[in-house]
N, C-alpha and C positions, 0 to 999 in steps of 0.2 A: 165674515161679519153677517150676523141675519137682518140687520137692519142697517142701510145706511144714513149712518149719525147727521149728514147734511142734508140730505135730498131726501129722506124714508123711506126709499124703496126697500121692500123685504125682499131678503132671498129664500127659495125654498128649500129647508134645510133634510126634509125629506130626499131629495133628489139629488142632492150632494153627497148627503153619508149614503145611500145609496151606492154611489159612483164610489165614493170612496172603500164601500164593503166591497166591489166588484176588483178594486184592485188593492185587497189587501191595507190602504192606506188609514195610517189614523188621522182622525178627522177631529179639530178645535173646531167649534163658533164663538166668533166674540157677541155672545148676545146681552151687551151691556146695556142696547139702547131696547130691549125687551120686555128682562126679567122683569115683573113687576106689573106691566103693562098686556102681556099675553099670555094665555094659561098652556103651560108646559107640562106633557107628560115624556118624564125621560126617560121611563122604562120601555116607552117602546116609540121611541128619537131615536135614530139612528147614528148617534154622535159618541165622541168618547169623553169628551170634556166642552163646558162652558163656563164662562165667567160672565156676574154680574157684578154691578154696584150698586149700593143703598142710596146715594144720592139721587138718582135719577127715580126715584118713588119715593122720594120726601124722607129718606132715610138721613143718617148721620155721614155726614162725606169721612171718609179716609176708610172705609172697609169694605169690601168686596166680599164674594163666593168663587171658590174654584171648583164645579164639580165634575170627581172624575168617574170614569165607570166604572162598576165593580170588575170588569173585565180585561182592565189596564194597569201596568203596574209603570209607577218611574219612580227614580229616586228621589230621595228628600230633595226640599231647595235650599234647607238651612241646615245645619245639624248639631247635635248637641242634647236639646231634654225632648220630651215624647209626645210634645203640643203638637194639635193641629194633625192625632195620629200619626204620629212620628215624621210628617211630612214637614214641617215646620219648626225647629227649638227656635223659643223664645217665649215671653210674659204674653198672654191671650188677651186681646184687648175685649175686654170685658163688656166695657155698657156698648161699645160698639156692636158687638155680635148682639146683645140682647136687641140694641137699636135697630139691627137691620131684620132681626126678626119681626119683631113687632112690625116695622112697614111694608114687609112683602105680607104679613099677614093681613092688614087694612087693605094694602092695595089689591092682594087677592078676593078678601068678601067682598069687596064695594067695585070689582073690577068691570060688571057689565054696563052699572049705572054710568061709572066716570068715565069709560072708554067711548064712552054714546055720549055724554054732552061733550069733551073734549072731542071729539071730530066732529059734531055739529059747529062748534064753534071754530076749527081749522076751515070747515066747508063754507061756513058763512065768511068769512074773510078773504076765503078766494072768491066766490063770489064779488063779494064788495070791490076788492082788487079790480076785479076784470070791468068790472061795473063804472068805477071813478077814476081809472088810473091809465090814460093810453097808454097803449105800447106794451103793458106787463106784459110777462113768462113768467110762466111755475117751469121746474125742471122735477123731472123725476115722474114714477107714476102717480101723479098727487088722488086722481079718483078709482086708481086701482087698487095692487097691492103694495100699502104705503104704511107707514106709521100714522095714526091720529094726533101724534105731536107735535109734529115738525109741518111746515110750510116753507121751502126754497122757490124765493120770489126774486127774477131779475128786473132791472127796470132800465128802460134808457139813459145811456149815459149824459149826462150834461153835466153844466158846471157847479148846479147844484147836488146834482144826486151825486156826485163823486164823495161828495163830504154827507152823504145821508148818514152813515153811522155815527158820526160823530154829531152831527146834529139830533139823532137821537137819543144817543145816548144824555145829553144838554137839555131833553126833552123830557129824561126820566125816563124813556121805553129801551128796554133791554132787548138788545139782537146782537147778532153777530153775521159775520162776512162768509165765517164758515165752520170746520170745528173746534171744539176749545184745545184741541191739540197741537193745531197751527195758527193758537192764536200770538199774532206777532210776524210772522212770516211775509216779506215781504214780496214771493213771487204769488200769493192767494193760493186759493184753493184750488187741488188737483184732483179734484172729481168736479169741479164745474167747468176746467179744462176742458177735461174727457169729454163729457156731455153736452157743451155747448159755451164750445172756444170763441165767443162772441167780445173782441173790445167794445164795440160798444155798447153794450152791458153792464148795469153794474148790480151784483146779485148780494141780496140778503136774509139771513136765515131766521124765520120766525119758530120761537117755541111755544107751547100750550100746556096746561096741566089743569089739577080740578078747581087751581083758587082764580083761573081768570073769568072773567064776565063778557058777556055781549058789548056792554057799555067800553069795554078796554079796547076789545076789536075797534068799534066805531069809533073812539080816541086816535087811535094807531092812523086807522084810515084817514080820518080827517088829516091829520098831521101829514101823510104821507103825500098828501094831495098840493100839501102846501112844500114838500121838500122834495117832488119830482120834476 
C-alpha cells in the first residue's frame, strides 16, 4: 500500500521495489489512495504493477487502472474476446474509461494548486483540533510523510464521544471510524490497533478534497467541541 487509506502515512515505494529487485520478488502497490493526487513516473518506479481508482479524484466510481510493466507477463483474468489486451473478455465500459481519463487528467494539471490548499486546510484543522479539543491525538505521521487528505483524529473516550459518528453523521458532516472497507465491522480498525491500542480512545477519520472550505473545518470543529 503507498499510502495508508486511514492514517496517510506513505510508504517509500522506491525502497521497497528496490528490496524487492534485490531479491528477484515481484512487487504490486496498491496506490489507490495516490493515483491522482501524486505525480507518478513509472518508467523509472521500481514496481511491476499498480492499481488506481477514479473515485478518489472525483472520477466515476466502479472503474479502476491496473498497470502492469512491460517487463511482466501473467495470464488473462477473464477469457474469451481480446478487451483490455487480451487480459480481460468482456464489453469495455465505455464512459467509464473515458470518465476516469478525463479526471486523472484535471487532477494531474491542477495537481500543484489543489495538493497546497487541500493540506493547508488538513494543517489548519489540526491545528484547530489541538487548539479547542483536550486531549486530541493524530495517529500517523500527520506533519511528515502523509497524505494531504486524510486527517486520523482520536479523541477521548466518554459517553458522548462513543456515539460522535453518529452524531455526526445527524450533523450532516461525513467521517468515518476507519476504512470504507471495514466499514460495518464490529471489532474497528486494525491499523489503529497496531498503532495506538488505546480503549480509551475513541478515533475518527477525516477526509479533504478541492470542494471543502475553511468555513467547513470551523463548522466541523465547532461541532466537535460540542460532541467531545
Amino acid at each position: 500500500m503507498h499510502a495508508n487509506n486511514e492514517i496517510g502515512n506513505i510508504l517509500d515505494i522506491f525502497a521497497v521495489g528496490n528490496l524487492c529487485k534485490l531479491y528477484n520478488a515481484i512487487f504490486h502497490s496498491d496506490t489507490v489512495q495516490t493515483v491522482g493526487h501524486f505525480p507518478f513516473d513509472l518508467r523509472n518506479t521500481p514496481v511491476h504493477f499498480i492499481t488506481g481508482a477514479a473515485h478518489k479524484f472525483h472520477g466515476p466510481k466502479g472503474v479502476g487502472i491496473l498497470y502492469i510493466n512491460e517487463n511482466v507477463r501473467i495470464k488473462p483474468f477473464v477469457h474469451g474476446g481480446g478487451q483490455e489486451r487480451n487480459m480481460r473478455a468482456g464489453t469495455e465500459n465505455i464512459y467509464g474509461i473515458v470518465g476516469f481519463a478525463k479526471a486523472l487528467e484535471t487532477a494531474t494539471a491542477n495537481h500543484e494548486a489543489d495538493s497546497a490548499a487541500i493540506g493547508t486546510l488538513k494543517y489548519y484543522m489540526y491545528e484547530q483540533l489541538k487548539k479547542h479539543v483536550p486531549g486530541v491525538a493524530f495517529n500517523g505521521d500527520v506533519l511528515g510523510r502523509s497524505l494531504y487528505t486524510v486527517l486520523s483524529v482520536s479523541f477521548p473516550k466518554t459517553e458522548k464521544s462513543e456515539m460522535i459518528l453518529f452524531n455526526l453523521d445527524i450533523n450532516s458532516i461525513c467521517a468515518s471510524g476507519g476504512s470504507a472497507c471495514t466499514s460495518g465491522a464490529e471489532q474497528g480498525s486494525h491499523v489503529i490497533r497496531a498503532i495506538n491500542n488505546n480503549p480509551n480512545q475513541v478515533t475518527v477519520r477525516f477526509s479533504f478534497c478541492k470542494h471543502n472550505t475553511k468555513e467547513e473545518v470551523d463548522l466541523v470543529v465547532e461541532k466537535l467541541k460540542e460532541l467531545v
